[in-house]
mmCIF file of the N, C-alpha and C atoms, coordinates in Angstrom:
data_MODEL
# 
_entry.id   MODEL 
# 
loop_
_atom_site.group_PDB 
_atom_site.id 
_atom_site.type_symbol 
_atom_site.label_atom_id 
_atom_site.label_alt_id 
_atom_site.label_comp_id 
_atom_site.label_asym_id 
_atom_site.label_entity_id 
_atom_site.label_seq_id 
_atom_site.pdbx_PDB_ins_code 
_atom_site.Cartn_x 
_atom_site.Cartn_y 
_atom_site.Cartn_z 
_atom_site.occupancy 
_atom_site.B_iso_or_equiv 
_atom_site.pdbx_formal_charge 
_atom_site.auth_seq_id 
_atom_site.auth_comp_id 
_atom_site.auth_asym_id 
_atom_site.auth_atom_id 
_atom_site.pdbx_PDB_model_num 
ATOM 1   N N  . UNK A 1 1  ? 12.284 -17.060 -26.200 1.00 0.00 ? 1  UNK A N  1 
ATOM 2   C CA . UNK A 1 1  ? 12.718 -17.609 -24.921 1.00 0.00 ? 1  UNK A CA 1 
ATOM 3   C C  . UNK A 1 1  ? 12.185 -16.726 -23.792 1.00 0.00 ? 1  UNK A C  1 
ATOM 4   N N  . UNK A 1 2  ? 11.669 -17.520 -22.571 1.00 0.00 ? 2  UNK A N  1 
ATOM 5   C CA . UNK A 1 2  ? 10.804 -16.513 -21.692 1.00 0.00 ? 2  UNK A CA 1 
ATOM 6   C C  . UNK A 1 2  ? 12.323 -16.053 -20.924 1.00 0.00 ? 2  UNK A C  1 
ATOM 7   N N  . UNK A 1 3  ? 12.114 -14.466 -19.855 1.00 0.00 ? 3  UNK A N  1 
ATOM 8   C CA . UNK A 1 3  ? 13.123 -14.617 -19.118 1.00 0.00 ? 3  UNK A CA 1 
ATOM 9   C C  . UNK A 1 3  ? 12.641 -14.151 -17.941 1.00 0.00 ? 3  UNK A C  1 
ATOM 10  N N  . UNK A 1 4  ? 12.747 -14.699 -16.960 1.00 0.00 ? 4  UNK A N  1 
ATOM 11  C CA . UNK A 1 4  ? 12.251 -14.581 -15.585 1.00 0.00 ? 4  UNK A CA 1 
ATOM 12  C C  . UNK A 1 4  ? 13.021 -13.839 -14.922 1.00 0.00 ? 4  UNK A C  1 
ATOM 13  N N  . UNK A 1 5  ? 12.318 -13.295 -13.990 1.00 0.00 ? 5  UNK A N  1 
ATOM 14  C CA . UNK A 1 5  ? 13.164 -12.273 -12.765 1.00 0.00 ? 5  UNK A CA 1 
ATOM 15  C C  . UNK A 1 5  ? 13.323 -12.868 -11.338 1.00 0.00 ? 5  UNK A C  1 
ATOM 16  N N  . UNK A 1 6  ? 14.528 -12.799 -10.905 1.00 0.00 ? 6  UNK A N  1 
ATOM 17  C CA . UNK A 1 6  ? 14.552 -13.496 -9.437  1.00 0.00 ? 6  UNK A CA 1 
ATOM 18  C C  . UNK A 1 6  ? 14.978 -11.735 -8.714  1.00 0.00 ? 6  UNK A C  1 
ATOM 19  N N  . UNK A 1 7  ? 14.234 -11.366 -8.213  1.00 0.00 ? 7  UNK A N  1 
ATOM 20  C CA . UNK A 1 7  ? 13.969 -10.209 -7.206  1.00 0.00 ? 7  UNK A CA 1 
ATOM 21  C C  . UNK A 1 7  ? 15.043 -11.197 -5.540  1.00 0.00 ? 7  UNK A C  1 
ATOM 22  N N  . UNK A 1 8  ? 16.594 -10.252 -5.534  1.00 0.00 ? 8  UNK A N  1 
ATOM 23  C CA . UNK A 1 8  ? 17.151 -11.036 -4.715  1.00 0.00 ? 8  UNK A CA 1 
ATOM 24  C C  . UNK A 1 8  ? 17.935 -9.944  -3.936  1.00 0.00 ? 8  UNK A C  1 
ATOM 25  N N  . UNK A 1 9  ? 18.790 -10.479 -2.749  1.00 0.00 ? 9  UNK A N  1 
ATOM 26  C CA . UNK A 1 9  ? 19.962 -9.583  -2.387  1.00 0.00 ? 9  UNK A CA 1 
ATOM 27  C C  . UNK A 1 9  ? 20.736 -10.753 -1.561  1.00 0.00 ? 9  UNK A C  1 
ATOM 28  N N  . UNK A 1 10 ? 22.277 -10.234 -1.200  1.00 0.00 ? 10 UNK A N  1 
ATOM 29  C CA . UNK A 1 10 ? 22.795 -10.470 -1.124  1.00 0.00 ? 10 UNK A CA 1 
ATOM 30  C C  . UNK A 1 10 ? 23.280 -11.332 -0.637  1.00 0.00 ? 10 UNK A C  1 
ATOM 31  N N  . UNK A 1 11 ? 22.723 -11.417 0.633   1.00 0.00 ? 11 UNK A N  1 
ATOM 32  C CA . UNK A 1 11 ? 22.805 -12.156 2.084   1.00 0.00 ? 11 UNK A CA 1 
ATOM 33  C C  . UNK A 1 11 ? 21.790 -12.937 2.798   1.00 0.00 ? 11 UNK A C  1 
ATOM 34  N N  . UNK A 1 12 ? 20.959 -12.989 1.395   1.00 0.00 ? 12 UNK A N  1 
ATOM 35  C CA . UNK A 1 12 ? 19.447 -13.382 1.944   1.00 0.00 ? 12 UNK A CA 1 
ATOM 36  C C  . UNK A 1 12 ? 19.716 -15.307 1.433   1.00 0.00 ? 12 UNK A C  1 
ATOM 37  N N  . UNK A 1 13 ? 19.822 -16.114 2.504   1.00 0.00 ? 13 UNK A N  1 
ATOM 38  C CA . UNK A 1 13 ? 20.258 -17.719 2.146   1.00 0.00 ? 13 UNK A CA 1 
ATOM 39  C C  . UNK A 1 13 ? 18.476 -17.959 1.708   1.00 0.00 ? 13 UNK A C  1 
ATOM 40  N N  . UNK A 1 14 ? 17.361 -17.751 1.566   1.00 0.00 ? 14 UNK A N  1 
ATOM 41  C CA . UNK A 1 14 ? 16.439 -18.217 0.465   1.00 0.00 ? 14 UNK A CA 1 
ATOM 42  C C  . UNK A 1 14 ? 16.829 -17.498 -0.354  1.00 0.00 ? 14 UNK A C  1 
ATOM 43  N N  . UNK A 1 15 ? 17.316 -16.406 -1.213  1.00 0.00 ? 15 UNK A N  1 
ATOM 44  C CA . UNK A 1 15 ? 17.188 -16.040 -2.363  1.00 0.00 ? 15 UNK A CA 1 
ATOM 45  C C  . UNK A 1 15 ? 18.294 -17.009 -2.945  1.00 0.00 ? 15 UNK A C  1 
ATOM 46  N N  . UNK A 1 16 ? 19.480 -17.079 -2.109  1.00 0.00 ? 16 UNK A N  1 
ATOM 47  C CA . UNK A 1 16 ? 19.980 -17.793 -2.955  1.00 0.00 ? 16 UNK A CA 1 
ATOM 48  C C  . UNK A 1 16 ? 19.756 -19.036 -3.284  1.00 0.00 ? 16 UNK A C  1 
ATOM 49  N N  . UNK A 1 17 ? 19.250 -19.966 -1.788  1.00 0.00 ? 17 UNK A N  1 
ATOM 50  C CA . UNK A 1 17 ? 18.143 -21.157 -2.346  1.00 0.00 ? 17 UNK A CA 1 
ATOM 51  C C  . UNK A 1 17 ? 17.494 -21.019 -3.781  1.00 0.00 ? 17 UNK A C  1 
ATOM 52  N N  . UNK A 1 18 ? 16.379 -20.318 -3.816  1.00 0.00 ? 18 UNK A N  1 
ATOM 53  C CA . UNK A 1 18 ? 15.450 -20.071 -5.227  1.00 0.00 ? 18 UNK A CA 1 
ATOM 54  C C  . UNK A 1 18 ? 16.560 -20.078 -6.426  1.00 0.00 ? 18 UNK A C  1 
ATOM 55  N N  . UNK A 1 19 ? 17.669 -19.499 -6.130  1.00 0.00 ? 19 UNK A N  1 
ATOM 56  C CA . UNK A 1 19 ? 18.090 -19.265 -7.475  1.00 0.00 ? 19 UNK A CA 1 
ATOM 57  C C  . UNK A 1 19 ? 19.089 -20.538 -7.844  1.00 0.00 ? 19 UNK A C  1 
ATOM 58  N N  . UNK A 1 20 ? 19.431 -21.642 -7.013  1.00 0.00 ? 20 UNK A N  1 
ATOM 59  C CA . UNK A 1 20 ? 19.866 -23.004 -7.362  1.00 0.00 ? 20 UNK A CA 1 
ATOM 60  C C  . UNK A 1 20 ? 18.399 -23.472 -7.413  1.00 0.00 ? 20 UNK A C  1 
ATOM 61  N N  . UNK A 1 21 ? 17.414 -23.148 -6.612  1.00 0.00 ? 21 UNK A N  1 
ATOM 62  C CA . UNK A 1 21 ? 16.102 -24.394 -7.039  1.00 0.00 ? 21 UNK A CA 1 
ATOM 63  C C  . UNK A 1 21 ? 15.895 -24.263 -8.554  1.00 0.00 ? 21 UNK A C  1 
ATOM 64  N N  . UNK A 1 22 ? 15.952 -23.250 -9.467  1.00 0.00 ? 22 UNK A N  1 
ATOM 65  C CA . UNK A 1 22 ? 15.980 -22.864 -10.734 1.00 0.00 ? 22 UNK A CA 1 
ATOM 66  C C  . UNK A 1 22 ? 16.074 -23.427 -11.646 1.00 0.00 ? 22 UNK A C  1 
ATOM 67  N N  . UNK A 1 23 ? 17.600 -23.478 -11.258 1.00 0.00 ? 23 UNK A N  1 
ATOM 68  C CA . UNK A 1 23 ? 18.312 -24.466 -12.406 1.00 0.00 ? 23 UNK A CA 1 
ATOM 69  C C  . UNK A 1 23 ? 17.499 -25.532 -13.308 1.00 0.00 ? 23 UNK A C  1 
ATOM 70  N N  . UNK A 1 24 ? 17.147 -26.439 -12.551 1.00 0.00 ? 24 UNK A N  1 
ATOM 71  C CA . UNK A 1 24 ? 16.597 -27.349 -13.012 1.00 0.00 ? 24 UNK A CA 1 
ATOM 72  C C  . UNK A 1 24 ? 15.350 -26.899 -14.321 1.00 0.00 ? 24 UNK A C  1 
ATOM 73  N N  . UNK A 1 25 ? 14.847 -25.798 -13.938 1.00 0.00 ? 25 UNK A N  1 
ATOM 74  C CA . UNK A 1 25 ? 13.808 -25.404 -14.482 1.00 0.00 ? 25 UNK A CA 1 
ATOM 75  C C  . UNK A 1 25 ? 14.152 -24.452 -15.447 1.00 0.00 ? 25 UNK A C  1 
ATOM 76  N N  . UNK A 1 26 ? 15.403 -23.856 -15.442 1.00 0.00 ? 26 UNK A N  1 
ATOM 77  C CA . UNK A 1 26 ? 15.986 -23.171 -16.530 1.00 0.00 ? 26 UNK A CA 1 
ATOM 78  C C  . UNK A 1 26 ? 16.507 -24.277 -17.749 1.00 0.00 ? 26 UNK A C  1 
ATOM 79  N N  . UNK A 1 27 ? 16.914 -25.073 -17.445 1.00 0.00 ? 27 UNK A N  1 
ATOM 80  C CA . UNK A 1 27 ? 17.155 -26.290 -17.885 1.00 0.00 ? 27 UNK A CA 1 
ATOM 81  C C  . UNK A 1 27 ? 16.325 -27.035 -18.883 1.00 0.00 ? 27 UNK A C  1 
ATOM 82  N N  . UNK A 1 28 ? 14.971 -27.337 -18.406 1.00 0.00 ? 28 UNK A N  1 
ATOM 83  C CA . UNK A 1 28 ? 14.190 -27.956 -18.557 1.00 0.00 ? 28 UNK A CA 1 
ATOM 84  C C  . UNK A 1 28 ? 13.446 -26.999 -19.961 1.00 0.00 ? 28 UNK A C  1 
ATOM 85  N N  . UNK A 1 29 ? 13.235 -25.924 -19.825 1.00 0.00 ? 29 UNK A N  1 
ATOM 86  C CA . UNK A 1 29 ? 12.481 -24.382 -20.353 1.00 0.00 ? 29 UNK A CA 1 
ATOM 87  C C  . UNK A 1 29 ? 13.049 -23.805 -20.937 1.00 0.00 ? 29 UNK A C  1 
ATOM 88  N N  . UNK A 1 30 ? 14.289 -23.884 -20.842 1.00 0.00 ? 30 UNK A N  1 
ATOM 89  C CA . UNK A 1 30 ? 15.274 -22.868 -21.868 1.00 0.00 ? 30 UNK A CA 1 
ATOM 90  C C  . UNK A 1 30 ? 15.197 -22.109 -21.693 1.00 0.00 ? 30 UNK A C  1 
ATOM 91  N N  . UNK A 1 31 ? 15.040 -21.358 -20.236 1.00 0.00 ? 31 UNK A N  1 
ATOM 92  C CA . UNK A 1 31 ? 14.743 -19.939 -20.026 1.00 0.00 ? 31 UNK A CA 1 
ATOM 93  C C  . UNK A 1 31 ? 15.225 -19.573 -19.374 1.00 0.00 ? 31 UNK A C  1 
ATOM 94  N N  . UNK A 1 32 ? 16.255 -17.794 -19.367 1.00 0.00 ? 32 UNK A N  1 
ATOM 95  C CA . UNK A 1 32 ? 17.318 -17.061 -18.832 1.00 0.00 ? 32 UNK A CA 1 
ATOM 96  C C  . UNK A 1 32 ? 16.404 -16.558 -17.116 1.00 0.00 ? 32 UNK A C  1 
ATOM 97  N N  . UNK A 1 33 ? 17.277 -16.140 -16.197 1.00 0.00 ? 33 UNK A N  1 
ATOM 98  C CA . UNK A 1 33 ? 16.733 -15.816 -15.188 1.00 0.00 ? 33 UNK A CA 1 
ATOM 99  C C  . UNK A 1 33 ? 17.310 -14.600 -14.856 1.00 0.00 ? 33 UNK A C  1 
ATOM 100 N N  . UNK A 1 34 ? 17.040 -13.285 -14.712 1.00 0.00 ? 34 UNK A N  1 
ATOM 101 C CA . UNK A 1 34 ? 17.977 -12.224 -14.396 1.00 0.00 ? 34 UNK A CA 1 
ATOM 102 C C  . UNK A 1 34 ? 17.437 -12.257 -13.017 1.00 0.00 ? 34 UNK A C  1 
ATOM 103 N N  . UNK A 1 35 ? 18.934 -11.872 -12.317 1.00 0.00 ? 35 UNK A N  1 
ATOM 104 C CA . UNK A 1 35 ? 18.983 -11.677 -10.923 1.00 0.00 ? 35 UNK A CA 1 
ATOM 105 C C  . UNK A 1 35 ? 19.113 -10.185 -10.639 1.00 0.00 ? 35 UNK A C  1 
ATOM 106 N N  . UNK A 1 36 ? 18.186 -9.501  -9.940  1.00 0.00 ? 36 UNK A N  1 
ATOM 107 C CA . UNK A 1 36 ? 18.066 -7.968  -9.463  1.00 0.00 ? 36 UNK A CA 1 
ATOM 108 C C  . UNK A 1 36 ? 18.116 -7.890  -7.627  1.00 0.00 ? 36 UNK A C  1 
ATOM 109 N N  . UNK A 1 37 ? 19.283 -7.090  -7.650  1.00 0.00 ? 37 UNK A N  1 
ATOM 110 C CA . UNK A 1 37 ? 19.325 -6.947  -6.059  1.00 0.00 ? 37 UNK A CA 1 
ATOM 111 C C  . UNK A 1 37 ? 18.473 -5.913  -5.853  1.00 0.00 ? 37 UNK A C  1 
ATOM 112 N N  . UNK A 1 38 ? 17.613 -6.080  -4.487  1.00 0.00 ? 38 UNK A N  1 
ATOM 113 C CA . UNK A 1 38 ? 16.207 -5.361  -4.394  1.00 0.00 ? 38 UNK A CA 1 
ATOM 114 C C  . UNK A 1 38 ? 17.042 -4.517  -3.688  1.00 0.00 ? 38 UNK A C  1 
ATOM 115 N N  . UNK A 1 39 ? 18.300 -4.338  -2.920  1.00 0.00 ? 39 UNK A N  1 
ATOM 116 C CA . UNK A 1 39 ? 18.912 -3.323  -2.294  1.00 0.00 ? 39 UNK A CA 1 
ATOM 117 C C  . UNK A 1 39 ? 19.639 -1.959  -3.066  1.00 0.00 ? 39 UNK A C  1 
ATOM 118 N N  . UNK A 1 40 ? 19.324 -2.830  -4.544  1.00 0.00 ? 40 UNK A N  1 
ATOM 119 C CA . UNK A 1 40 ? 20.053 -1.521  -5.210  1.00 0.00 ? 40 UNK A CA 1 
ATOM 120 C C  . UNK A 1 40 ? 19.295 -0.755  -5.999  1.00 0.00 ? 40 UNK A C  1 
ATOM 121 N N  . UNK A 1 41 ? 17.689 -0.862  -5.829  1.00 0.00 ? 41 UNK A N  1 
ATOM 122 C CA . UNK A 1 41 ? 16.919 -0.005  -6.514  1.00 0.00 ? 41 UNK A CA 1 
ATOM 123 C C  . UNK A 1 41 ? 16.314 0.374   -5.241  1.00 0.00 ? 41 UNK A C  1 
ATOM 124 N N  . UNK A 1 42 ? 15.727 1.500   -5.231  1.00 0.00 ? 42 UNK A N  1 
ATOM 125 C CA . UNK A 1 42 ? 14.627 2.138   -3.938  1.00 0.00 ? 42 UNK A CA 1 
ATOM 126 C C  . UNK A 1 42 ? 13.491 1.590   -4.295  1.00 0.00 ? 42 UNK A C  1 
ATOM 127 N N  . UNK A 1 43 ? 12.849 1.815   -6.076  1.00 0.00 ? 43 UNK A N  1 
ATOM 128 C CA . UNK A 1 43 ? 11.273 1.144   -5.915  1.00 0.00 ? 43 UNK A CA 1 
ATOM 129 C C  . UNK A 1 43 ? 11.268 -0.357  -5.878  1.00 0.00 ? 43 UNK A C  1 
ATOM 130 N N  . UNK A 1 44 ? 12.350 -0.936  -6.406  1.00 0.00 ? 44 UNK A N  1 
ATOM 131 C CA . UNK A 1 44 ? 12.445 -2.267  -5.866  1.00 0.00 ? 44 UNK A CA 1 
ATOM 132 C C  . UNK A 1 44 ? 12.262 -2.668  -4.038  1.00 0.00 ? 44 UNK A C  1 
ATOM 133 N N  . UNK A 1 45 ? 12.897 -2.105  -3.812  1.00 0.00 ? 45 UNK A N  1 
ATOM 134 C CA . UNK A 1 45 ? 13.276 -1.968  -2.402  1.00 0.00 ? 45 UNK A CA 1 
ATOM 135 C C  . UNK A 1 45 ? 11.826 -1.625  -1.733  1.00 0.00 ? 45 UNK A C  1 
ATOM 136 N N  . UNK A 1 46 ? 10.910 -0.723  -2.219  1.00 0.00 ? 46 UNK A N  1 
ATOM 137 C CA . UNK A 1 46 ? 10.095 -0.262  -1.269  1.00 0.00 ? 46 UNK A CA 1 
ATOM 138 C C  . UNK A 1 46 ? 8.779  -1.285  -1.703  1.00 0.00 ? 46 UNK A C  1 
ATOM 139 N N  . UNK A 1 47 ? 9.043  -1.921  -3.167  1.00 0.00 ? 47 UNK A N  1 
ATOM 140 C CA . UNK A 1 47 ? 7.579  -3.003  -3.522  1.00 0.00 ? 47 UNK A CA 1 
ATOM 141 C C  . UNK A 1 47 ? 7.907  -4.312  -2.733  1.00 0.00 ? 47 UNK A C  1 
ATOM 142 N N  . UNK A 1 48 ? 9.389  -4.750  -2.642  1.00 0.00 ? 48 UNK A N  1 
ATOM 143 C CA . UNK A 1 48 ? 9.630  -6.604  -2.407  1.00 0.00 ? 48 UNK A CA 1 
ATOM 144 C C  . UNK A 1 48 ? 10.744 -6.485  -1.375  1.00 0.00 ? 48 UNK A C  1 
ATOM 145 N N  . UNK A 1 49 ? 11.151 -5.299  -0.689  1.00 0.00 ? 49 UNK A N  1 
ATOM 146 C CA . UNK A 1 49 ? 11.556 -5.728  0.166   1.00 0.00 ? 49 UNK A CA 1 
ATOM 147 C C  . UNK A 1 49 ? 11.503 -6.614  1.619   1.00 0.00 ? 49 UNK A C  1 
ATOM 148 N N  . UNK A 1 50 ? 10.259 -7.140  1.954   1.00 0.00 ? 50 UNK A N  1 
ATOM 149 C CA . UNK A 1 50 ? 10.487 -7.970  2.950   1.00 0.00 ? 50 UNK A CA 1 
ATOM 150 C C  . UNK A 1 50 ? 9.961  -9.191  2.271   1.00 0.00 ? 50 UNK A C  1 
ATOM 151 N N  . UNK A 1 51 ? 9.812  -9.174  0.960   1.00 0.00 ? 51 UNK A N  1 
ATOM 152 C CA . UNK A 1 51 ? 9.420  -10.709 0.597   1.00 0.00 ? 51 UNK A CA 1 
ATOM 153 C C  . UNK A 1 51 ? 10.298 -11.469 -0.194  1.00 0.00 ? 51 UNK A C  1 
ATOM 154 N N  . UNK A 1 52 ? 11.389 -10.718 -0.472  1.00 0.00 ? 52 UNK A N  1 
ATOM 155 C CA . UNK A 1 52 ? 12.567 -11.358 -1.438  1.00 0.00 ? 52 UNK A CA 1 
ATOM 156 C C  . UNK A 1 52 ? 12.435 -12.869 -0.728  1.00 0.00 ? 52 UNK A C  1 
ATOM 157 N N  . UNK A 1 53 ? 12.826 -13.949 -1.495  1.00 0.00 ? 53 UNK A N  1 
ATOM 158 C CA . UNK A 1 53 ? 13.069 -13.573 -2.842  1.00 0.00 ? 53 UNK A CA 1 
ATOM 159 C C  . UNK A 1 53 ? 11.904 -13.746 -3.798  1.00 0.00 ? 53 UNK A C  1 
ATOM 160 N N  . UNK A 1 54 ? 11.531 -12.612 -4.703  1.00 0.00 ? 54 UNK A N  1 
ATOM 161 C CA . UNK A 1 54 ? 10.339 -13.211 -5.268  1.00 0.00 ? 54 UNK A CA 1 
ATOM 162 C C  . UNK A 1 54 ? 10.780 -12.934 -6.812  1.00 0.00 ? 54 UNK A C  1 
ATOM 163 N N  . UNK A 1 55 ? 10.123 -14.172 -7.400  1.00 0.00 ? 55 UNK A N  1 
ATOM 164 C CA . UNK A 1 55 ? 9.949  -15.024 -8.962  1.00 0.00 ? 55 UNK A CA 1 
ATOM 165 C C  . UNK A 1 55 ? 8.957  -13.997 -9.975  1.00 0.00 ? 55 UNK A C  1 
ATOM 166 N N  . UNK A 1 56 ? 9.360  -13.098 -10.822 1.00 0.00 ? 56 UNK A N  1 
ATOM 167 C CA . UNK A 1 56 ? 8.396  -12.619 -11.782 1.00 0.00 ? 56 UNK A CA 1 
ATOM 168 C C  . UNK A 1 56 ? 8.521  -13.169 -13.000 1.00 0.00 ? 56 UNK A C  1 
ATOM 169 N N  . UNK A 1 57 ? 7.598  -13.286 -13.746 1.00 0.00 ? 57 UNK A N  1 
ATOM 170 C CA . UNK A 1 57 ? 7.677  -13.185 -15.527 1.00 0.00 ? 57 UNK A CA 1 
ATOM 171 C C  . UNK A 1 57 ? 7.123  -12.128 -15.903 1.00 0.00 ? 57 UNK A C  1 
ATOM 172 N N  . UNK A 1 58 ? 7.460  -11.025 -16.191 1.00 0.00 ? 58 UNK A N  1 
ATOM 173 C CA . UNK A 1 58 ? 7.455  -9.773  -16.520 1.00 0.00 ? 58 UNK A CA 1 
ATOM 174 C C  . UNK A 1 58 ? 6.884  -9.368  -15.714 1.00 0.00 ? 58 UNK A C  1 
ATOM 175 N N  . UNK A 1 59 ? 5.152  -8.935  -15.691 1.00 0.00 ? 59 UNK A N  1 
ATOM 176 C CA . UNK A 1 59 ? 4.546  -8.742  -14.157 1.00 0.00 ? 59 UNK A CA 1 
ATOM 177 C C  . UNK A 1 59 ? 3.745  -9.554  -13.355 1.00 0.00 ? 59 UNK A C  1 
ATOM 178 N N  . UNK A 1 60 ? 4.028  -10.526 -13.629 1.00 0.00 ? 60 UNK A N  1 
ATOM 179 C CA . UNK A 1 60 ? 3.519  -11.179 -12.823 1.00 0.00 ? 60 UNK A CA 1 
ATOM 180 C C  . UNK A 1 60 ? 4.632  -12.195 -12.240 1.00 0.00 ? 60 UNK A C  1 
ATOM 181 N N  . UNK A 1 61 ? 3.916  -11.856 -10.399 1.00 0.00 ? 61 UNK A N  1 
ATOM 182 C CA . UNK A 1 61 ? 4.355  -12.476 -9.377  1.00 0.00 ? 61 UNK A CA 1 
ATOM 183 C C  . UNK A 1 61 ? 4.160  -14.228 -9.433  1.00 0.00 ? 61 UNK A C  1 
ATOM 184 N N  . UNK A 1 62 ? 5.193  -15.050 -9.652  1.00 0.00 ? 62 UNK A N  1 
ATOM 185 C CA . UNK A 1 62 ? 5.354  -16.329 -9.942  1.00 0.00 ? 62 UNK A CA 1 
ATOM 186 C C  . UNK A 1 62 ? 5.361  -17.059 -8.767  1.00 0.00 ? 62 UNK A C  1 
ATOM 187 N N  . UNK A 1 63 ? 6.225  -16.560 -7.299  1.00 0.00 ? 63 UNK A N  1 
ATOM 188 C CA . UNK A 1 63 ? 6.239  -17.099 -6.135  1.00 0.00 ? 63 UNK A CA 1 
ATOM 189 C C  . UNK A 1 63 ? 7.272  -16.144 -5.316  1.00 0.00 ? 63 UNK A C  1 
ATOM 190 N N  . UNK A 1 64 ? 6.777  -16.059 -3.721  1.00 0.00 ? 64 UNK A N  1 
ATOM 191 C CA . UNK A 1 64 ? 8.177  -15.470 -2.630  1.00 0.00 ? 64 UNK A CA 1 
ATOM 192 C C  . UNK A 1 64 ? 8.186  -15.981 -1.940  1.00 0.00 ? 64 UNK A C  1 
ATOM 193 N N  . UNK A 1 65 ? 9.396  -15.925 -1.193  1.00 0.00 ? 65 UNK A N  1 
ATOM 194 C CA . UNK A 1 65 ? 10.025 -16.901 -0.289  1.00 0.00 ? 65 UNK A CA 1 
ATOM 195 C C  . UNK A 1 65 ? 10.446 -18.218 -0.775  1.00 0.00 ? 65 UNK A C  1 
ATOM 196 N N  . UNK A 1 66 ? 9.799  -18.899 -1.138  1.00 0.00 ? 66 UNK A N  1 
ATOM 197 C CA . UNK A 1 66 ? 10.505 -20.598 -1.883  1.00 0.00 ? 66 UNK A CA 1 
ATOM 198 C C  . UNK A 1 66 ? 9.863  -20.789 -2.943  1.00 0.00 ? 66 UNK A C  1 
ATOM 199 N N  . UNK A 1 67 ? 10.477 -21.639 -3.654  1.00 0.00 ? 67 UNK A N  1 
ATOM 200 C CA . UNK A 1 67 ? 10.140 -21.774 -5.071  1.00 0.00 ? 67 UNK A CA 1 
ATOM 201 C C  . UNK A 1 67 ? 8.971  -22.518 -5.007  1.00 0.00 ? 67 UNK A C  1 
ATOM 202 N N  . UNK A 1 68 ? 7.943  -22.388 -5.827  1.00 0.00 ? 68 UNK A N  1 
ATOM 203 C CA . UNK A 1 68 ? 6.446  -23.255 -6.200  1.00 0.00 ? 68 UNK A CA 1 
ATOM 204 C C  . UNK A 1 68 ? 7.084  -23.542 -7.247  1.00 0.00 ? 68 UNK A C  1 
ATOM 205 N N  . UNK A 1 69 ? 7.819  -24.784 -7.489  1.00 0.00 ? 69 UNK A N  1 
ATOM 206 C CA . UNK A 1 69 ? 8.561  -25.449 -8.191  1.00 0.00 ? 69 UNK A CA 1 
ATOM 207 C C  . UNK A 1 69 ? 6.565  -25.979 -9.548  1.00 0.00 ? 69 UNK A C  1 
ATOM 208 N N  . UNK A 1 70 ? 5.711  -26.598 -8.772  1.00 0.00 ? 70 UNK A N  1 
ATOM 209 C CA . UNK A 1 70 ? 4.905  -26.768 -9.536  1.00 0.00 ? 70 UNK A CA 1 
ATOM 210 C C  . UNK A 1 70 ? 4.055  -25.677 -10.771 1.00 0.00 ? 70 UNK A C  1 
ATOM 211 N N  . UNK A 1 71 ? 3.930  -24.483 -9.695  1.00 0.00 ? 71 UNK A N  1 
ATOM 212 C CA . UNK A 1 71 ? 3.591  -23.509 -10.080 1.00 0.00 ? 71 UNK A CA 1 
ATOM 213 C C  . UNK A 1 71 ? 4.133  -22.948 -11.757 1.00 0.00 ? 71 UNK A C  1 
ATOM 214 N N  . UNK A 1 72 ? 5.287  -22.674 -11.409 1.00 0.00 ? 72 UNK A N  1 
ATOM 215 C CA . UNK A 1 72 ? 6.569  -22.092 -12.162 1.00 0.00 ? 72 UNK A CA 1 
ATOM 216 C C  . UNK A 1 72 ? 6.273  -22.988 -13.399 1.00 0.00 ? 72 UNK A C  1 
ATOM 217 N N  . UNK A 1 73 ? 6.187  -24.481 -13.246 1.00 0.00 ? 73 UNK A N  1 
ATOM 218 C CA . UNK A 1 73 ? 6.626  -25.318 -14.402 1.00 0.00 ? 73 UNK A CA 1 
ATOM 219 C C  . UNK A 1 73 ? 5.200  -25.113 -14.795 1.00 0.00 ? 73 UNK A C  1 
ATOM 220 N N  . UNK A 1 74 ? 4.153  -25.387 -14.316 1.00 0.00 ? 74 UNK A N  1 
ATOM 221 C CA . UNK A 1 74 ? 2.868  -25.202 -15.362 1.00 0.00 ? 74 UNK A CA 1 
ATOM 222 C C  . UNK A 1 74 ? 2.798  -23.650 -15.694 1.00 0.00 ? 74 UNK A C  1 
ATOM 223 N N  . UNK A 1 75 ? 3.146  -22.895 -14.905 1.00 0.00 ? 75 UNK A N  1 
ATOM 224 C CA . UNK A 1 75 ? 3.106  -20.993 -15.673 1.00 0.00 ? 75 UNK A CA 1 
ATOM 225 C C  . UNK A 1 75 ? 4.399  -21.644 -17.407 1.00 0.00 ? 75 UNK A C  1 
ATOM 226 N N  . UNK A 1 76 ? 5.640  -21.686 -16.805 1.00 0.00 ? 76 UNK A N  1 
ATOM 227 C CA . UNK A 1 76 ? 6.219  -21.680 -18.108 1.00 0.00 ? 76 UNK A CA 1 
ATOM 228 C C  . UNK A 1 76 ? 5.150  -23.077 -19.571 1.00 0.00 ? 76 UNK A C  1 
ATOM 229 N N  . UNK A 1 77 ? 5.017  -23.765 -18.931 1.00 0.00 ? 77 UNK A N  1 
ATOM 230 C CA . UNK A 1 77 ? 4.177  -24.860 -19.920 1.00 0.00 ? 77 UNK A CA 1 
ATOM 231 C C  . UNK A 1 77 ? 3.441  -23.731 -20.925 1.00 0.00 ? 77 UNK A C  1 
ATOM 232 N N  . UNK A 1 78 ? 2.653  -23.344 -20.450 1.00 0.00 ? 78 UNK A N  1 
ATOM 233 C CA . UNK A 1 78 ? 1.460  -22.330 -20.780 1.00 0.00 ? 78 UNK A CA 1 
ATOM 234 C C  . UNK A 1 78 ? 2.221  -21.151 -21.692 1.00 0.00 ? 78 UNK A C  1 
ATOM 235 N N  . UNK A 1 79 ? 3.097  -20.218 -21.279 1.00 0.00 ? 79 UNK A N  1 
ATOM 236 C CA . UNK A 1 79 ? 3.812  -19.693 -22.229 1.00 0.00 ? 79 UNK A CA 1 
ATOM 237 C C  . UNK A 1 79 ? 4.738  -19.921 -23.106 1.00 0.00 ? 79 UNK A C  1 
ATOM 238 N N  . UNK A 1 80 ? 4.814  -20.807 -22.988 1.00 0.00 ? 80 UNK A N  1 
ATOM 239 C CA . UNK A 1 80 ? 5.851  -21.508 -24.228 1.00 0.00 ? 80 UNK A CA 1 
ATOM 240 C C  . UNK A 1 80 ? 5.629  -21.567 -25.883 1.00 0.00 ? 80 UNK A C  1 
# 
């Protein structure tokens, strides 16, 4: 099962957007999403802090700011 990273914080209304746009696609993929607040790590903080919220699969950058809903679904297709 793949598990994706949503790079987020607290108060940020797109991160939490991205992480309901998800659903559907967690759904669809069978795949877990861990949520990391970029405020509570420093190297988090100093790589994605002004682009939260951003989408990884391990290292690689999937999308920031809004979901590439297309993107996402042909990246997971491909690793499956």
């Amino acid at each position: 099962m793949a598990k994706l990273t949503l790079i987020s914080r607290a108060y940020c209304h797109l991160c939490q957007e991205m992480e309901l746009a998800l659903l559907p696609l967690m759904e669809e993929f069978g795949v877990d999403v861990e949520v990391l607040d970029v405020d509570a790590d420093p190297e988090l903080e100093a790589l994605y802090d002004e682009l939260v919220p951003v989408l990884l699969h391990e290292e690689s950058e999937l999308c920031h700011y809004f979901l590439d809903v297309i993107k996402v679904r042909d990246y997971l297709s491909k690793i499956r």
